[in-house]
C-alpha positions as CSV (number, residue, x, y, z in Angstrom):
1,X,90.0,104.6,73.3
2,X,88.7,105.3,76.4
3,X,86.0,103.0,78.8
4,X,83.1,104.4,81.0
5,X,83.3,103.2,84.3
6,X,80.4,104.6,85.8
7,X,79.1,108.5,86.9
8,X,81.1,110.6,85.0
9,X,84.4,109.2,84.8
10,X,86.2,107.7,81.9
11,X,89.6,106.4,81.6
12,X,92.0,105.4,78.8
13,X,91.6,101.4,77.8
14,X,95.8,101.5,77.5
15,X,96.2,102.4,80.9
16,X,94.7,100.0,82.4
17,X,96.4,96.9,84.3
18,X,93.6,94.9,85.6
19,X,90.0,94.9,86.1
20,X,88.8,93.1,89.6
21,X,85.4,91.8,91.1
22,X,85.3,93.5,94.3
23,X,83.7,90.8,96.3
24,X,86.5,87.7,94.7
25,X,89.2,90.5,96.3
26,X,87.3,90.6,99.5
27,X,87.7,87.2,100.2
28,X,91.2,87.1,100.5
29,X,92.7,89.3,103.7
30,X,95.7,90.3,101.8
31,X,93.7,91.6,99.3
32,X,91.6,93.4,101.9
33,X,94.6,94.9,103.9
34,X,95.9,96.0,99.9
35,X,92.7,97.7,99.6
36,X,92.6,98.9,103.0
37,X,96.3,100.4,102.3
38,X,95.2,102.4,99.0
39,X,92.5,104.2,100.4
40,X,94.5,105.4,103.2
41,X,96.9,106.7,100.8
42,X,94.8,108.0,98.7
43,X,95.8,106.0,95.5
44,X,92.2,105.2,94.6
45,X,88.9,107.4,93.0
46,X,85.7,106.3,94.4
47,X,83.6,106.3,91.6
48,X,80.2,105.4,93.6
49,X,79.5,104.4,97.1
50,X,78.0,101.1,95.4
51,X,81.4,99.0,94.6
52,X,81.3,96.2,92.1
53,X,84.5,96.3,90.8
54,X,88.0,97.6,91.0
55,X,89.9,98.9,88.0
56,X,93.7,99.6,88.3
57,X,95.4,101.8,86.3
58,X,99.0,103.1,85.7
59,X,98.6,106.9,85.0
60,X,101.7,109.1,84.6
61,X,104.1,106.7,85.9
62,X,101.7,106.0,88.8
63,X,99.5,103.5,90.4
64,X,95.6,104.5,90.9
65,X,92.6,102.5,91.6
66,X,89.3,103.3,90.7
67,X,86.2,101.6,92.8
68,X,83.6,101.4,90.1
69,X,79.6,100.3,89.9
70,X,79.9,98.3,87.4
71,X,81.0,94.7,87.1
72,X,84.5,93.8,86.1
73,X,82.5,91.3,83.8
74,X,80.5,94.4,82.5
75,X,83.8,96.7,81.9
76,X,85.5,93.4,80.2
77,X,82.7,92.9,77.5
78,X,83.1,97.1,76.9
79,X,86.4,96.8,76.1
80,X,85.8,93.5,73.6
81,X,82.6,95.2,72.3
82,X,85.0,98.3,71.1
83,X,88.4,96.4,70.3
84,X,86.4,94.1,68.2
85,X,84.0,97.1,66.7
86,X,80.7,95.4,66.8
């Protein structure tokens, strides 16, 4: 099964770890200097230059974040709406 999380871009529900509300991880500076960290390595897809919500994933033995439009809240209802079927 796979989720749309935003433009074009669609990953598989079973790889995903987490799904995070961008501004709750802003408020903490670790999570900032995390964030900070990804992007400079390049671990992360920017899916829109509006960011609600951060979506990790483990792909292929690795770690990559997406920075989606669309609120983790949104994302989480998707994935109910489709594991429940209604």
């Amino acid at each position: 099964m796979f989720l749309h999380i935003g433009a074009d871009t669609e990953i598989r529900v079973k790889d995903i770890v987490g799904i995070f509300d961008i501004k709750s991880l802003m408020t903490s500076k670790t999570a900032q200097s995390f964030l900070n960290i990804v992007q400079n390595e390049d671990l992360h897809k920017l899916i829109s230059k509006e960011i609600k919500s951060v979506i990790i994933t483990e792909e292929n033995g690795k770690s990559l974040f997406y920075f989606s439009p669309i609120s983790s809240v949104a994302l989480q209802k998707r994935i109910s709406h489709y594991q429940t079927g209604f």
